[in-house]
N, C-alpha and C positions, 0 to 999 in steps of 0.2 A: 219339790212338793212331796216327791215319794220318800224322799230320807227326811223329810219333817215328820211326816206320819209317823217314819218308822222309830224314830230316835222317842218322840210319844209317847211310843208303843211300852219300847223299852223302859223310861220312866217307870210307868204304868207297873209292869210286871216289877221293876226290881222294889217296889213301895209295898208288895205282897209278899217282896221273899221272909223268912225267919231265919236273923242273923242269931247268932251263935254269941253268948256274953262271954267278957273277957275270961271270966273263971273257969266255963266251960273250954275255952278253945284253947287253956296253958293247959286242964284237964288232961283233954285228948291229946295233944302235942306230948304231953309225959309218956302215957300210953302207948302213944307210936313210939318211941324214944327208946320206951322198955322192950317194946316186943320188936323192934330191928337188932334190938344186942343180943335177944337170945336167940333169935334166928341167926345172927352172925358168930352167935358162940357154936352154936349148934354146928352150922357148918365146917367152923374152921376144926370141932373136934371128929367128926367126918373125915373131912379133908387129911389130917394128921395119922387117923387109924389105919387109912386104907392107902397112905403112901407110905407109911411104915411095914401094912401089912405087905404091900406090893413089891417092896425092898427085903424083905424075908422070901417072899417067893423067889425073886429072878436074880438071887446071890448066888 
């Protein structure tokens, strides 16, 4: 009786949610896609400088 109610329930709230159209959600998906690569460029030109730099120091 209480997981009937609750399942219900659930129905209920997911008929209210605002889904995302397919245009929007390849949209964002690119977006995220773009901004993981330059965070990963970013880092790995980070990572590159200061283990070079770090190799100038302790030579």
């Amino acid at each position: 009786m209480i997981v009937k109610k609750f399942l219900d329930e659930v129905v209920a709230e997911m008929k209210k949610v605002s889904w995302s159209t397919k245009k929007e959600l390849v949209n964002y998906t690119v977006v995220v896609g773009i901004a993981v690569a330059i965070v990963c460029a970013l880092i790995w030109i980070c990572d590159t400088f200061f283990a070079r730099l770090f190799h100038i120091i302790l030579r």
